[in-house]
VOVOBA-750285 format. One line per 3 residues: number of its first residue (from 1); for each residue y, z, x of N, C-alpha, C. Coordinates in steps of 0.02 Angstrom, whole numbers, padded with zeros to 5 digits. Example, Ala and Ser with C-alpha at 12.3 -4.5 7.8 and 13.67 -1.06 7.14 Angstrom:
<nodes>
1> -00284/00390/00660/-00225/00390/00615/-00165/00390/00660  -00112/00354/00642/-00053/00357/00684/00002/00394/00645 $
</nodes>
This chain:
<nodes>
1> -06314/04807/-09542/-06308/04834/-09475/-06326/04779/-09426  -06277/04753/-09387/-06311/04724/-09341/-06329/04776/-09279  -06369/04707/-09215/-06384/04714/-09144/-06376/04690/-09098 $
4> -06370/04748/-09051/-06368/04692/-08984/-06405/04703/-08923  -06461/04706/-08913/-06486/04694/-08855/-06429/04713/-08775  -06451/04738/-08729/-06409/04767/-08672/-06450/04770/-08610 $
7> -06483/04717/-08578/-06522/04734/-08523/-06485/04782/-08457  -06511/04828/-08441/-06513/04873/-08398/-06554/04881/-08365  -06555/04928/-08293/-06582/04951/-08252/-06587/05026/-08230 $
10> -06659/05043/-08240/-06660/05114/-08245/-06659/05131/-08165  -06658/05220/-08133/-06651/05246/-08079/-06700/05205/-08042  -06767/05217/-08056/-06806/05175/-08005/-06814/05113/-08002 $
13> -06765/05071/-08024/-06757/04978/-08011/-06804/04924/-08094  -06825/04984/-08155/-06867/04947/-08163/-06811/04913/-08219  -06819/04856/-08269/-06762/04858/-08339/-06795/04889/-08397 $
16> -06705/04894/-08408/-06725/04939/-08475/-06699/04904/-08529  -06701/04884/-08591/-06668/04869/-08637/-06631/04923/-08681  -06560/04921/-08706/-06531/04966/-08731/-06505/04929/-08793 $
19> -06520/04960/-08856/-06496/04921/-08909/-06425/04959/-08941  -06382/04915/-08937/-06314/04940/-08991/-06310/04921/-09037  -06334/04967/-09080/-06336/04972/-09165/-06253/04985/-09185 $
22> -06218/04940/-09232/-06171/04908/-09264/-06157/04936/-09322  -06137/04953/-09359/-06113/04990/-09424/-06039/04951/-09455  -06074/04925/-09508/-05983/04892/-09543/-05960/04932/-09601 $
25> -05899/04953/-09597/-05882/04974/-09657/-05831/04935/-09691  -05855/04941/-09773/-05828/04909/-09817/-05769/04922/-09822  -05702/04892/-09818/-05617/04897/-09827/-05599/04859/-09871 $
28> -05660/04833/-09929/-05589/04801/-09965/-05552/04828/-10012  -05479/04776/-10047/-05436/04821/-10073/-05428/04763/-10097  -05367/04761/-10151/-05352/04729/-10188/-05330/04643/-10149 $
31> -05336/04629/-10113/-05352/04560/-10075/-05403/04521/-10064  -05444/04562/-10053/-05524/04557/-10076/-05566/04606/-10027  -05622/04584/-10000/-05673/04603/-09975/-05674/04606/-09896 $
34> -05669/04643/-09860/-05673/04633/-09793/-05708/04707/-09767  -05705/04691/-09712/-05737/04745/-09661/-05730/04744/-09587  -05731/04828/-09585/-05724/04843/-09508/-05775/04881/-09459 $
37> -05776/04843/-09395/-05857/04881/-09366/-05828/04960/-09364  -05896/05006/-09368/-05891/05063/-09363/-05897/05091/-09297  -05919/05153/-09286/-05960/05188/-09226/-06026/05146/-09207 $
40> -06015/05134/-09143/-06079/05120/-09103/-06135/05172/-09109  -06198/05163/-09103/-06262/05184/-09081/-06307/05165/-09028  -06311/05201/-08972/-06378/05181/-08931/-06428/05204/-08937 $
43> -06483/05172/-08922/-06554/05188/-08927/-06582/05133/-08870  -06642/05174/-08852/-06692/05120/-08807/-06744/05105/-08854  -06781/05031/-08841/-06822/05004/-08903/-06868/05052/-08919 $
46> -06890/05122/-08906/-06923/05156/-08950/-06890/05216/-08991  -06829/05208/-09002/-06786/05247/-09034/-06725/05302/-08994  -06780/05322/-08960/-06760/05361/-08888/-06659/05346/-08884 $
49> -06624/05413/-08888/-06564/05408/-08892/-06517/05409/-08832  -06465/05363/-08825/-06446/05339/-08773/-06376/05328/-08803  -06312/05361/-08740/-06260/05409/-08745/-06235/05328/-08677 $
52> -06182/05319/-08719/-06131/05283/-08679/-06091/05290/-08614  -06086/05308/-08550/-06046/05342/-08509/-06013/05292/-08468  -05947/05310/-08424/-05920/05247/-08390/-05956/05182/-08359 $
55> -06004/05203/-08305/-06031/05152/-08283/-06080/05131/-08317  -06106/05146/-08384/-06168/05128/-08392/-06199/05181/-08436  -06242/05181/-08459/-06282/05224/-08507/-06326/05275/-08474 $
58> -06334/05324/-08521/-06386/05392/-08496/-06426/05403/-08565  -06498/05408/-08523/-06534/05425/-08591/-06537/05500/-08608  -06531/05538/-08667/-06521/05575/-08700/-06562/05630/-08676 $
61> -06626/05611/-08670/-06691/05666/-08684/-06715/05676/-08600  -06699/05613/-08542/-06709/05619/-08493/-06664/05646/-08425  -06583/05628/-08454/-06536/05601/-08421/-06529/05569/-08376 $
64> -06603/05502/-08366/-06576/05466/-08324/-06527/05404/-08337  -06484/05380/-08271/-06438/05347/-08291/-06476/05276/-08282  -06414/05234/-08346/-06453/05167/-08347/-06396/05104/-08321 $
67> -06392/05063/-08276/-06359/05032/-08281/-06332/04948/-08301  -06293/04918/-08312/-06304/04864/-08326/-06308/04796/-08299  -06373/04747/-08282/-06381/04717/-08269/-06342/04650/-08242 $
</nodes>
């Protein structure tokens, strides 16, 4: 699984970090071995779940919006 780090900015100006957790799935076939990224995941660095939306991210449990830096 990789990551990626996403600095943001929460409603009241402070940052937020948003991590996108990576998922590969295995495709190989008789050529050999390869792979394709899966579904994204957000989370804020304490697990806290975080939902992708046009401009920018919303956290799950709060709905505040997060945007990107």
């Amino acid at each position: 699984m990789d990551m990626e780090r996403i600095e943001t900015r929460g409603e009241d100006g402070r940052v937020v970090s948003v991590i996108k957790h990576r998922t590969r799935i295995e495709t190989s076939g008789l050529s050999g071995r390869s792979w394709v990224e899966g579904l994204a995941r957000y989370t804020l660095a304490d697990g806290s779940a975080v939902n992708a939306v046009e401009d920018g991210f919303e956290v799950v449990s709060t709905c505040e919006r997060l945007v990107r830096v």
